[in-house]
N, C-alpha and C positions, 0 to 999 in steps of 0.2 A: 379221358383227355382228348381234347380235337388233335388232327394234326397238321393244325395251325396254330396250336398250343405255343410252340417256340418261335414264333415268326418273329422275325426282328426285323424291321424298313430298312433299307439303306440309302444314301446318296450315292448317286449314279456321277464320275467325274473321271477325266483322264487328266493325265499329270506328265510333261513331256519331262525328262532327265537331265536332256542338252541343256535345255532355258530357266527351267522350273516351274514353267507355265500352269496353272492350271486351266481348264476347259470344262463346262458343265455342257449334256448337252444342249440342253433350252438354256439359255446366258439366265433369262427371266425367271425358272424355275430353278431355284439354291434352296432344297430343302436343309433344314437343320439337325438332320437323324445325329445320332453320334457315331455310327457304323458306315461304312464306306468302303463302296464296289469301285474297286482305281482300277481304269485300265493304263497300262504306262508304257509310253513310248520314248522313243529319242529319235527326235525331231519326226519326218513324214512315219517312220516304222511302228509297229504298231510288235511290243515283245509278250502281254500277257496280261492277267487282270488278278491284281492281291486283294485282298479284305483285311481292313486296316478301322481302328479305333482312336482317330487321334484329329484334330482341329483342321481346317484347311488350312491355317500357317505351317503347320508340320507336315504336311502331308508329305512333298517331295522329298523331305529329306527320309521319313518312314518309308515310301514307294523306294528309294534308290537302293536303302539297305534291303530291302526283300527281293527286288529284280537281280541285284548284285548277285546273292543267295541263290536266286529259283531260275532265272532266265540268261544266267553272267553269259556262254556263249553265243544266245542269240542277240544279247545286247555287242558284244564284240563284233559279232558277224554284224551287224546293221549299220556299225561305225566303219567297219570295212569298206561298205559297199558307198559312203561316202569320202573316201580318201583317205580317213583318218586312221591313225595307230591303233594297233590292237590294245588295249586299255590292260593293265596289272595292277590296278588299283580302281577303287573304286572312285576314289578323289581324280582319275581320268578320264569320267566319263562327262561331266558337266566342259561344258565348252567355257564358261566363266566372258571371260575376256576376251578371249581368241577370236579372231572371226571365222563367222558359220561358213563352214563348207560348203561347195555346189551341190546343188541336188540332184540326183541321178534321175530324176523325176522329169518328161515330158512337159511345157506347160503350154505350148503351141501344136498343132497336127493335124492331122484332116477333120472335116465338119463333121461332130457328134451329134445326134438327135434324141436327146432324154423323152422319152414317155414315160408318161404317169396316168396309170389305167384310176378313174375314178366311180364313186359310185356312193352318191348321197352322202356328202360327206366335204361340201365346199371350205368350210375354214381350214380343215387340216390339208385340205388339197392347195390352199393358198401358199399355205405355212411350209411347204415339203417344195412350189415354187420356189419362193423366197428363197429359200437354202441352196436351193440347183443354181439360181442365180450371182450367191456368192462364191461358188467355184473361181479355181485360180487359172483353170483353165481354157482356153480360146482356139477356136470360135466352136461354138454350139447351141445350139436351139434348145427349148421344150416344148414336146409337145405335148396335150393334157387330153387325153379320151375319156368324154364323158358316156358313163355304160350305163345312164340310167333315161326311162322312156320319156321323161319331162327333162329337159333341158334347159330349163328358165333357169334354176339355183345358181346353177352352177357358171352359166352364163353371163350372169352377173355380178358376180362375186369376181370372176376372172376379169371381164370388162375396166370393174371397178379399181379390181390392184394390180392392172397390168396392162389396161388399155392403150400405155403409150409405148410399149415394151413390144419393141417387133421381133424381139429373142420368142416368145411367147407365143403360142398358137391351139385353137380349141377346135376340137375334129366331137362330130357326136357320131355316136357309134349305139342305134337302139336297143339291139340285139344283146339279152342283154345276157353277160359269160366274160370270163376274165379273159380266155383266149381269143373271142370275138373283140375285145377292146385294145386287147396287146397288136395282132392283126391290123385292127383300122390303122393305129399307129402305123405299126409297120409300112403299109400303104401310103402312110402323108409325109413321110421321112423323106427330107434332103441329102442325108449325113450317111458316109461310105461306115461311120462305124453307129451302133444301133444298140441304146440303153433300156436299158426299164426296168423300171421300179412303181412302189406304191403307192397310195395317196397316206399314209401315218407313218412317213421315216424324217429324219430329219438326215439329211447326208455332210460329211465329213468336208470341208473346204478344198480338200485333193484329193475328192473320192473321183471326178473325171481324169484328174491329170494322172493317178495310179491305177485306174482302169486302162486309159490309151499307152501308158507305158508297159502294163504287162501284155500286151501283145507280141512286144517283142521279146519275150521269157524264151521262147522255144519256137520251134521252124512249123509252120502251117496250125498256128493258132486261129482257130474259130469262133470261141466263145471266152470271156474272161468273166469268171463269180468274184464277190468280194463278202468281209465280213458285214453279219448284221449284230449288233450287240444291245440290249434292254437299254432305253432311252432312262428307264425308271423303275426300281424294284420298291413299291410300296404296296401292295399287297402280296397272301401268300401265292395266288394264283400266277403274279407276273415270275414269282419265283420258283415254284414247279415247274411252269413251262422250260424256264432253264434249264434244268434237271433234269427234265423229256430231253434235255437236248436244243433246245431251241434252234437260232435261224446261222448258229455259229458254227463253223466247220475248222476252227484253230488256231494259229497263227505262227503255221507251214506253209510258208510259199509252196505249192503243189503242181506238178504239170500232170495231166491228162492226157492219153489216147491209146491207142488200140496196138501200139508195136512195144516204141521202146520204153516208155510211159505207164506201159499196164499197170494196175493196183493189184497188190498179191492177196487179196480178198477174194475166195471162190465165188462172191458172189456177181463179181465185177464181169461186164458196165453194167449190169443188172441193177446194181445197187446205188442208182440214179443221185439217190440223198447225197453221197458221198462229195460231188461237184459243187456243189453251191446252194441257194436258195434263187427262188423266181424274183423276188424282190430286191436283187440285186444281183444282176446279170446283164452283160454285153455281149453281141455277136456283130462280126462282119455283114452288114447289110445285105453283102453276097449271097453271105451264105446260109444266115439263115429264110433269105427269100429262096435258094436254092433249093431248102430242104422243106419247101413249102407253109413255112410260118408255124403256128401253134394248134393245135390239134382242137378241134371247134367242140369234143365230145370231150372233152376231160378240162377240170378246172372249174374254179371257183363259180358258181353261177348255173351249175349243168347236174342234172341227179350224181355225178362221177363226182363231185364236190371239189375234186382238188386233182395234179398231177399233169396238169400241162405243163411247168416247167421241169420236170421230172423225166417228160416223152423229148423234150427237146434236149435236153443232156446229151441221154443216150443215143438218138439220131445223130446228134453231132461227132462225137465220138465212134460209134460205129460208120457214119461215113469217111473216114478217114484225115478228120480234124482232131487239134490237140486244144483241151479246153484249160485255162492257168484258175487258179486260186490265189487271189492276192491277198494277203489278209487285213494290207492295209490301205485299201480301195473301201472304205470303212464308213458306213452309214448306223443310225440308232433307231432302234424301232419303239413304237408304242404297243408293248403288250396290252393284250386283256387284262382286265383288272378282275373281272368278276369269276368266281367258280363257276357258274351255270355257263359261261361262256368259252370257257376252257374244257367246261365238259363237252362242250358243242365240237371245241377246237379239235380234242380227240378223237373224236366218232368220225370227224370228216377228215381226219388222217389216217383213219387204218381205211374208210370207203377208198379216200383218191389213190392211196399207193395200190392195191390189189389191182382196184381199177384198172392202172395205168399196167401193170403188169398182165393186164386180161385182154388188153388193146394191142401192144407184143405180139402175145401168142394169136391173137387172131389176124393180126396182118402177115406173118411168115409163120411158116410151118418150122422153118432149120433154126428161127427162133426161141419159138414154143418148146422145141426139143429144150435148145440148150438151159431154158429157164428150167424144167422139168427136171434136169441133172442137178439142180443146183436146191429145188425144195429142201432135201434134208440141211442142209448146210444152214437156209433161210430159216429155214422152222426154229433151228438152234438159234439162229441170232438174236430170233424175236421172243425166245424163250427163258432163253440163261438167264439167270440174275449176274453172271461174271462178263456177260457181253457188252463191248463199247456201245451197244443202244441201251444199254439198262442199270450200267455199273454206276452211273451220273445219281440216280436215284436214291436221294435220301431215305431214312427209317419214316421221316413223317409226311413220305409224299404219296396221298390219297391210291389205294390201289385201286379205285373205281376209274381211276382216269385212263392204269394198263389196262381194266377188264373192256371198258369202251371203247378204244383203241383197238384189243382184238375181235370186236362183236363189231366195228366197223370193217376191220380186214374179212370177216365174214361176209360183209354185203356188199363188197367191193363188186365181184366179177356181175352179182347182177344188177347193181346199178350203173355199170358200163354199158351192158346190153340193153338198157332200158334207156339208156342215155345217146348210144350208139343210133337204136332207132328212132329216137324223139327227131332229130338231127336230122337223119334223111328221111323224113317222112317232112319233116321242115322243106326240105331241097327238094321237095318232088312237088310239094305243094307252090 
């Protein structure tokens, strides 16, 4: 038997508690699976995500009895932090009648400038516009880097759905590397706070206004990650990657940094993943021009395949910034659908993370040390079957996709160094 033998589709939908709302994330795309991945909020909060069997008429009332059950304090703490009663019933938690409470949410603040690194790929680059533009909140730009050597596509395509749109702006950027496109952006940016994301997400309508409000979470915030959550689980492949783990880090508001903030993980700030995903992350315009933008040798596009936003974590962090987690600064992604491409996806996650850890050690010695103390610790993480990277992992989730993963982490360190000197042999030329 494969082990996709048991795969069962789901519909991908969030279901708010307050309203009853439902929410698919493509409004256009309502598959009809009878299985359903609910993530369930109350109101902007985002508490957890049940799997549920039952009609979208029923849905909310199904999501409230399992949130009540599985997530009842963080549903309380969420009404807390709107004014409202602590709830002792579960019939307290829908607002019904009442009127909705003020939102602790920003929806005004200084100019934000969205990038959206592209790359052969104009309609969904359109589509991930579109969404940045229905944001609730003001004033902010986009801006779209195109990282591919022809420029015409893409060009036109933006002309076309956005030509009268001076929120909108197209920078090309040849060279072509996720961190050279992130960069260009960076450079065209008007905006003191500084976004960026993909060209296949579709973002949440207060995914800027709960990014610029977790700023103020904690004292010298430099960078704010938020959740990425599967736009769509119809193949088995969109659902392994879950199971690796995907682009989700929980839904713990979390602060970051180097005193009071530590993570009691040995392998910590080492353990880069821990802060967020690239595809959904802000930093103070300051500062990450201060810490010199994104590392031109690591990331999508460079033999290092991946781990530029991984080098930027850490840098930030280790210079004496505190990086927040909001979990509901909330955007959807479009998984791979195919196994071949997922097998792709692995191989260049175990390259870019060593990578990025062989870029460390060679730029500081007192570095290098401290990563050096922390191997055994690492080697277990990546080893245990009982480990938070492995325990996700179903009985039918292909083990060629670990063995590739660690035959990746194998050719991490030399294709940094091959990637290291493609780069300045570039700069010299």
């Amino acid at each position: 038997m494969s082990a996709s033998a048991g795969f069962r589709p789901q519909r991908v939908l969030a279901v708010d508690l307050a309203t009853g709302h439902l929410e698919y994330p493509d409004p256009k795309n309502r598959p009809d699976h009878p299985h359903a991945r609910v993530l369930v909020r109350w109101l902007e909060e985002n508490l957890g995500v049940v799997e549920l069997e039952v009609p979208d008429h029923d849905i909310a009332r199904a999501a409230a009895e399992q949130a009540w059950e599985r997530f009842g304090p963080e549903l309380a703490e969420a009404m807390l932090r709107y004014g409202m009663p602590r709830p002792g019933a579960l019939a307290d938690v829908a607002l019904g009648t009442r009127e909705r409470p003020p939102s602790p949410t920003r929806r005004t603040g200084p100019l934000v400038t969205v990038t959206i690194a592209s790359f052969r790929s104009a309609g969904s680059t359109v589509r991930t516009v579109r969404r940045v533009l229905e944001s609730d909140y003001t004033p902010f730009e986009v801006v779209v880097v195109d990282n591919d050597v022809d420029p015409a596509p893409l060009s036109a395509a933006l002309s076309d759905a956005f030509g009268r749109t001076p929120q909108v702006r197209w920078v090309h950027e040849p060279r072509q590397g996720l961190a050279y496109a992130r960069n260009a952006g960076l450079a065209a940016a008007r905006g003191s706070v500084m976004v960026f994301t993909d060209d296949d997400v579709l973002v949440d309508q207060h995914w800027l206004a709960r990014v610029v409000t977790a700023f103020d979470e904690a004292d010298g915030v430099g960078c704010v990650t938020g959740a990425i959550l599967p736009a769509e689980v119809e193949t088995p492949a969109q659902l392994w990657l879950e199971e690796f783990g995907g682009f989700h880090k929980g839904f713990r508001r979390q602060v970051f940094d180097s005193t009071a903030h530590r993570h009691d993980s040995p392998l910590y700030p080492y353990n880069a993943g821990l802060f967020g995903s690239g595809a959904n992350m802000a930093f103070r315009t300051e500062v990450v021009r201060g810490l010199g933008g994104f590392a031109v040798d690591l990331g999508v596009g460079t033999v290092a395949q991946g781990g530029e936003d991984l080098d930027i974590f850490q840098r930030t962090v280790s210079a004496g910034h505190a990086v927040v987690y909001d979990p509901s600064a909330l955007m959807w992604h479009s998984h791979r659908r195919s196994l071949e491409a997922l097998r792709r996806q692995m191989f260049r996650y175990g390259v870019g993370l060593t990578a990025t850890v062989t870029k460390w050690m060679l730029d500081d010695p007192r570095t290098a040390v401290a990563i050096l103390r922390r191997v055994p610790a690492g080697t277990r993480y990546l080893l245990s079957p009982t480990s938070k990277k492995n325990q996700g992992k179903s009985a039918g989730f292909p083990p060629e996709l670990t063995r590739l993963e660690r035959l990746g982490l194998l050719c991490g360190p030399v294709a940094y160094l091959r990637s290291r000197h493609r780069i300045r042999t570039r700069g010299r030329s």
